[in-house]
C-alpha positions as CSV (number, residue, x, y, z in Angstrom):
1,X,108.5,42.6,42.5
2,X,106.6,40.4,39.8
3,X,107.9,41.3,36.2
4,X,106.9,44.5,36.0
5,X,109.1,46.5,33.6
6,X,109.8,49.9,35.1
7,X,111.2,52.8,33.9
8,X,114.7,54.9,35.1
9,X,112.7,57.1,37.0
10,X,110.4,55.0,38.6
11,X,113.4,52.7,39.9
12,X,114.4,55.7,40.9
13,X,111.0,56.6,42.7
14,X,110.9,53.0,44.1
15,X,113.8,53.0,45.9
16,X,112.8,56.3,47.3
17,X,110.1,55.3,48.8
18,X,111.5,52.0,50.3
19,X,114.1,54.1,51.7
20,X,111.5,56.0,53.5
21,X,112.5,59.1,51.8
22,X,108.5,60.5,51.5
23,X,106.3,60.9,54.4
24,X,102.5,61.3,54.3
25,X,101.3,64.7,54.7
26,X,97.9,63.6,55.5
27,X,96.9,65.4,58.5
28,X,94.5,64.7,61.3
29,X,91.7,66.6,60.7
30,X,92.0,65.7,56.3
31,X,92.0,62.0,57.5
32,X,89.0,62.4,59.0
33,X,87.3,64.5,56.2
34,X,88.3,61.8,54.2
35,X,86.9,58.9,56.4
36,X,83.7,61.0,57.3
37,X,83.1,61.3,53.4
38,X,83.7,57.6,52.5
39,X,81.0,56.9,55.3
40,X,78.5,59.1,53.7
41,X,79.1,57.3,50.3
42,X,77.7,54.2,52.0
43,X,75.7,55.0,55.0
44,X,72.2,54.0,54.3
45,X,70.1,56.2,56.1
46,X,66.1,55.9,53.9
47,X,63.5,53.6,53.0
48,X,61.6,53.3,50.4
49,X,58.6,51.5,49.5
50,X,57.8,50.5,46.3
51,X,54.7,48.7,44.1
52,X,56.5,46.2,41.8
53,X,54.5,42.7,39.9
54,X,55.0,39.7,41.5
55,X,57.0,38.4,38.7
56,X,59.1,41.4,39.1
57,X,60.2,40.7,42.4
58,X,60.4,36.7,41.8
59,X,63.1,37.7,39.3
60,X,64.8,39.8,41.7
61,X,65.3,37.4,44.5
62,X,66.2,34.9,41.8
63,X,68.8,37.3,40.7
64,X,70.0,37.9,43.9
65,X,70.1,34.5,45.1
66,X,72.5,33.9,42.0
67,X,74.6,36.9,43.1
68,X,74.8,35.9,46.7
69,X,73.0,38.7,48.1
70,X,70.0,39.6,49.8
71,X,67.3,41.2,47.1
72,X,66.9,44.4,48.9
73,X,70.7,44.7,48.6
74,X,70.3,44.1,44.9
75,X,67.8,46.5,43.9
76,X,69.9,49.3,45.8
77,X,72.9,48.5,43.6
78,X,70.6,48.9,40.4
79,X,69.8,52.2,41.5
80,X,73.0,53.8,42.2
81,X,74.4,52.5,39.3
82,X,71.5,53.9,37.2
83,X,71.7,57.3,39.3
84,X,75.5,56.8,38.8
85,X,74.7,56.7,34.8
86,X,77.2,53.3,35.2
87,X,73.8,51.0,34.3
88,X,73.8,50.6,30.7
89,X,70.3,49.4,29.2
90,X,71.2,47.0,26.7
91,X,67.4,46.5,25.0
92,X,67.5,50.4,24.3
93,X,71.1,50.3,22.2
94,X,70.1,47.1,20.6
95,X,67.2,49.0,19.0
96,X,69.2,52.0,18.3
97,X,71.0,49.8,16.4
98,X,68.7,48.1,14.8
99,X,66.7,51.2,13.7
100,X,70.3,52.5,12.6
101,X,70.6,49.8,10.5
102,X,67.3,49.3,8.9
103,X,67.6,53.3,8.2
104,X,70.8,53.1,6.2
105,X,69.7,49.7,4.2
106,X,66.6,51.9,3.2
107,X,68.6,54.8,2.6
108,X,71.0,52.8,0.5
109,X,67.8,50.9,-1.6
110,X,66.4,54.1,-2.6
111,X,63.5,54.6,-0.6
């Protein structure tokens, strides 16, 4: 192993498991629950069509030409992570912020 400081009983753990002293109890038909799911997390089964500006879509395939990817590929990862509530929009908490912080400066000056 590579410097990793483990405890008594994960040593203890470790050498149980290299011993072969655990066996999966994954069975058949679980395994392929578990496979079928994972395939539905990815299987892309619609199209959509959608009216976006030129410039919009320049940007995109800029984007994904930077990423190493093919646009279409691009714009599907911005929506699951926005439906996924993992896409953060940056613009919006910057002014949150900055309303925050002009409200407190008037608040503290009196007005």
């Amino acid at each position: 192993m590579n410097d990793v400081k483990l405890s008594k009983e994960e040593m203890k753990l470790l050498k149980a498991v290299e011993a072969g002293e655990f066996e999966s109890v994954l069975t058949k038909k679980r395994r392929a629950e578990l496979v079928a799911a994972a395939k539905n997390t990815t299987r892309k089964d619609k199209r959509i069509n959608i009216r976006i500006s030129n410039r919009d879509l320049m940007a995109i395939q800029l984007r994904a030409s930077e990423e190493g990817v093919p646009y279409q590929t691009l714009v599907s990862s911005i929506i699951h992570k926005y439906i996924s509530g993992s896409l953060k929009d940056v613009a919006a908490n910057k002014r949150m912020q900055s309303n925050r912080s002009k409200s407190a400066s008037q608040s503290s000056s009196g007005r």
